[in-house]
Structure formats: structure tokens, C-alpha cells
Backbone as JSON, one array per atom type, in Angstrom:
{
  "sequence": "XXXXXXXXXXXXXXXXXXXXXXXXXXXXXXXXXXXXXXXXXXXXXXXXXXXXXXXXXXXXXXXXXXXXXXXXXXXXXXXXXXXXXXXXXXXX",
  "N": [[0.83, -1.18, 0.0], [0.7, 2.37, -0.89], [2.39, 5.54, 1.02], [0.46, 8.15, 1.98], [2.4, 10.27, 1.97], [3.86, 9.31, 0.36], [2.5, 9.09, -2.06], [1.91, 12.27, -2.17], [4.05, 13.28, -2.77], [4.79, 12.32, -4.89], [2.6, 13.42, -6.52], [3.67, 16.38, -6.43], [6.14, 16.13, -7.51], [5.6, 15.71, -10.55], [3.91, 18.11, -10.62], [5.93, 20.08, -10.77], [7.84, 19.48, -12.34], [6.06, 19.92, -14.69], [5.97, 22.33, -14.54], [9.35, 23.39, -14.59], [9.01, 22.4, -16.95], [6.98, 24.64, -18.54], [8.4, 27.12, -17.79], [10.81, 27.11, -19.35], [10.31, 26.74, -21.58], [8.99, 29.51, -22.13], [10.95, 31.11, -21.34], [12.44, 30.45, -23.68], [10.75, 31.55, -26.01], [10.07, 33.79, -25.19], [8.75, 36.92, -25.32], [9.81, 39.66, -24.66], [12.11, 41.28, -22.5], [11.95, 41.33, -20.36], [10.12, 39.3, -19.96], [11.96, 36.97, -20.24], [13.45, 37.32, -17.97], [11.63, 37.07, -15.92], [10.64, 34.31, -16.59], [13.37, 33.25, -16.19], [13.37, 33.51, -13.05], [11.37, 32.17, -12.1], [11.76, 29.87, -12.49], [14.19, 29.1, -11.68], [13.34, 28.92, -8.71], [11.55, 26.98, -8.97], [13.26, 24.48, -9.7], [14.51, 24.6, -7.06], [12.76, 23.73, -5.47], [12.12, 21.32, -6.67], [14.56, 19.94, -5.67], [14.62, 19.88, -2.86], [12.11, 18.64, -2.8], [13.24, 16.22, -3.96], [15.07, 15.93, -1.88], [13.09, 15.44, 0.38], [12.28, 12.89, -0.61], [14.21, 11.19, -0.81], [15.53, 11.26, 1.58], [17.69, 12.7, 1.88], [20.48, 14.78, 3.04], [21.81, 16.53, 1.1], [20.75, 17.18, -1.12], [18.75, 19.28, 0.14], [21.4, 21.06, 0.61], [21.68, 21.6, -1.99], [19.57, 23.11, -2.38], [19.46, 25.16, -1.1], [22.03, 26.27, -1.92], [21.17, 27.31, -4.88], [19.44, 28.89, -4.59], [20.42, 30.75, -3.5], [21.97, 31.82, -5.11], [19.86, 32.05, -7.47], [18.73, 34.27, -6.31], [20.9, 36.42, -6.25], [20.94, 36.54, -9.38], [18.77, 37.37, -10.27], [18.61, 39.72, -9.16], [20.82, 40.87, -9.84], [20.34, 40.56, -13.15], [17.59, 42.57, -12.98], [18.66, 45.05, -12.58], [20.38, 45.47, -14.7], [18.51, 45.22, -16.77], [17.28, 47.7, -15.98], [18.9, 49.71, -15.44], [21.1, 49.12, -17.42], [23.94, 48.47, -16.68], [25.72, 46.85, -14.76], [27.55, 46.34, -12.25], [28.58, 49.6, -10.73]],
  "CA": [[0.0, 0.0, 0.0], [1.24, 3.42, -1.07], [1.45, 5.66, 1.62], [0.06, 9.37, 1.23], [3.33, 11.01, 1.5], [4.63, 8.91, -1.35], [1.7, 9.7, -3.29], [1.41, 13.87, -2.43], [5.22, 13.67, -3.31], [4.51, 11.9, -6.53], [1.79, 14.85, -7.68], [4.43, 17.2, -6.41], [7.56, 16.18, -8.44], [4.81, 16.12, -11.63], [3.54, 19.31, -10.8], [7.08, 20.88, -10.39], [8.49, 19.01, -13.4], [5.5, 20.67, -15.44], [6.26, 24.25, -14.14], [9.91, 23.68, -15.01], [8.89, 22.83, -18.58], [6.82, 25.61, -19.2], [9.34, 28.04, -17.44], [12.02, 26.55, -20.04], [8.93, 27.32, -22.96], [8.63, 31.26, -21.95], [12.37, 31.73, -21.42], [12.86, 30.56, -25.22], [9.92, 31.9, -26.71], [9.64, 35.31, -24.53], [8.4, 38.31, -26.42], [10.74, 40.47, -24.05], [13.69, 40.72, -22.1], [11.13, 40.89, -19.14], [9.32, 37.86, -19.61], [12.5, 36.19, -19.87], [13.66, 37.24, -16.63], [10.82, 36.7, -14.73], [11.08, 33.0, -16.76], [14.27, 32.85, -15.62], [13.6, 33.87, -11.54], [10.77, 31.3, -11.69], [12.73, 28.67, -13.12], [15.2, 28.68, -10.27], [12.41, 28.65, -7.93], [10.97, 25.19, -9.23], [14.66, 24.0, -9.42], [15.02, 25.14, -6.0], [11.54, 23.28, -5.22], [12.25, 19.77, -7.19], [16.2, 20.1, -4.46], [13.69, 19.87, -2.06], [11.14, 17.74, -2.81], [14.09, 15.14, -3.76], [15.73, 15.9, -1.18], [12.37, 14.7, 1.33], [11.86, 11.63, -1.0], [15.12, 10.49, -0.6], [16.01, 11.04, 2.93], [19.39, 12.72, 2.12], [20.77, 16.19, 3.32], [23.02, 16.91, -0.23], [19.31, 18.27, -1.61], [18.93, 20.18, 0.79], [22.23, 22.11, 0.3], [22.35, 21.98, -3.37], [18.38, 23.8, -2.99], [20.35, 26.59, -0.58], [23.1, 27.08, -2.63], [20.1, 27.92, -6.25], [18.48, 29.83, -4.03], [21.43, 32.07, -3.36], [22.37, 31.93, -6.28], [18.98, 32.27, -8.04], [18.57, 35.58, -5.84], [21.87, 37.14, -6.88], [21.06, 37.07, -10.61], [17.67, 38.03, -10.57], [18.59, 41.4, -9.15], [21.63, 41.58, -11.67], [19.44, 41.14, -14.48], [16.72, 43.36, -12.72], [19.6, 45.7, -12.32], [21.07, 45.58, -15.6], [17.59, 45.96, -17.52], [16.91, 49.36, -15.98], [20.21, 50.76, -16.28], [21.95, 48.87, -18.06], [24.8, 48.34, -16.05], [25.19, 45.64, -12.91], [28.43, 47.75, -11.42], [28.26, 51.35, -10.59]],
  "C": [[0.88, 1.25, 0.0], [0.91, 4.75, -0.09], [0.83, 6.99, 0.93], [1.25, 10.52, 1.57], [3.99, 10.86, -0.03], [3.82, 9.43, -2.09], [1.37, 11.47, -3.47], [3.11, 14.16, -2.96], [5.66, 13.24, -4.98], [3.87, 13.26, -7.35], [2.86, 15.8, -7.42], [5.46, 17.45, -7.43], [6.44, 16.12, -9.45], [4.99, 17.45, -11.92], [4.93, 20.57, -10.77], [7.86, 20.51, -11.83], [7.66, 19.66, -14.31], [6.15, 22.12, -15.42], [7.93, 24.74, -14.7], [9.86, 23.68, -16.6], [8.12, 24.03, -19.26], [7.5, 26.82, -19.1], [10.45, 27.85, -18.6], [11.09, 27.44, -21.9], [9.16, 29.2, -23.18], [9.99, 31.51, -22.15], [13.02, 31.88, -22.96], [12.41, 31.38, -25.8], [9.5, 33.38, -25.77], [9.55, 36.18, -25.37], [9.53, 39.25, -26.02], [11.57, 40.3, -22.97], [13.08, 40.54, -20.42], [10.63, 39.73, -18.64], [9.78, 36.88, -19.03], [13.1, 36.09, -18.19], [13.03, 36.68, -15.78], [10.32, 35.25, -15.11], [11.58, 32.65, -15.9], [14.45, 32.69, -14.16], [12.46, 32.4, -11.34], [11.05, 30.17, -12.17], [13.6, 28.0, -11.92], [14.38, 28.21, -9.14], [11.62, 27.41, -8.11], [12.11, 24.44, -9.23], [15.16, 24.12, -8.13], [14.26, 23.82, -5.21], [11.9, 21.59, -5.67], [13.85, 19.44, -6.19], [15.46, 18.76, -3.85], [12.9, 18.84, -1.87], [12.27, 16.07, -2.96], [14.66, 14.66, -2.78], [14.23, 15.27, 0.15], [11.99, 13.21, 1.0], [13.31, 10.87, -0.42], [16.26, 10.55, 0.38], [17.98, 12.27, 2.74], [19.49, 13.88, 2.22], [21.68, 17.11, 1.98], [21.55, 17.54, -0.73], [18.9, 19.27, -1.27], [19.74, 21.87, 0.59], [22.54, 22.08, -1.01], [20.49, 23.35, -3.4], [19.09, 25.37, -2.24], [21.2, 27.27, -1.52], [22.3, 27.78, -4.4], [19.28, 28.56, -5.16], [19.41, 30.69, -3.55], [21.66, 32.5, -4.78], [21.02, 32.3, -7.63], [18.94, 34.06, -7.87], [19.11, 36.66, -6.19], [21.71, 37.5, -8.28], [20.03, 37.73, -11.02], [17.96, 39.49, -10.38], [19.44, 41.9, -9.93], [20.76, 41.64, -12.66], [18.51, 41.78, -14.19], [17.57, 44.79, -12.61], [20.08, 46.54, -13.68], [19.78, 45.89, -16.63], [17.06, 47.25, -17.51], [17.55, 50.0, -15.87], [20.9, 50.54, -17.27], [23.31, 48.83, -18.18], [24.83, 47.64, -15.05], [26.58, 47.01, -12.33], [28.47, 48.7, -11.81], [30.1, 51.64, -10.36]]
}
């Protein structure tokens, strides 16, 4: 019998594996340099999310710190490229 973690962690990794494919969709196919960004910030954020979710299926703490380290790292570029689209410069 399957219990109901396995199975809400089953719809999870789905529903997270969808979100990165259409995040992957917009980032290609973006009309503007906006879209892609805000692709790109919610991209990391389901990549951050599937760490995570691996990381509770499969008991192990390395998921964990690989979802910390894209989530620093997610954070940092979003505001460069939020940075760099309205000036058009990251350093001052």
C-alpha cells in the first residue's frame, strides 16, 4: 500500500516538473527581455523546489544544500538582471 506522502510527493515532483517545462517554454519563446527574466527567476524557484522535494523523497541532506546554494544563487542574478535591464549596467 502506497502511503500518502509517497503519493502527495509523486503529484508534487509532476507538478514541479510541469512548471519547469513551461518556465524553459517562456524563457525561449519570450516576447521580451522581461518575460525572460521573470522565466528565468521562476525557473530557479521550481529548481530550488524539485532540491527539495528530492531531497524529502530520498532522505538525504546533499538536496537540501544543493536547494540553498540555487536559491542564493537564483537571488543574486535576478537582481543583476533586474539591475542591468533598468540601467543597463550591474556595477556602478
Amino acid at each position: 500500500m502506497i502511503s500518502l506522502l509517497t503519493l502527495a510527493l509523486h503529484g508534487a515532483l509532476i507538478s514541479v516538473s510541469l512548471g519547469l517545462l513551461f518556465c524553459c517554454v517562456r524563457l525561449l519563446l519570450g516576447p521580451s527581455a522581461q518575460d525572460r527574466v521573470l522565466a528565468l527567476d521562476t525557473l530557479w524557484m521550481c529548481a530550488m523546489l524539485l532540491c527539495l522535494l528530492l531531497g524529502i523523497r530520498y532522505g538525504s541532506m546533499v538536496y537540501f544544500e544543493a536547494a540553498l546554494l540555487i536559491a542564493l544563487l537564483g537571488f543574486v542574478s535576478t537582481i543583476a538582471l533586474a539591475k542591468f535591464l533598468m540601467r543597463g549596467e550591474i556595477i556602478e
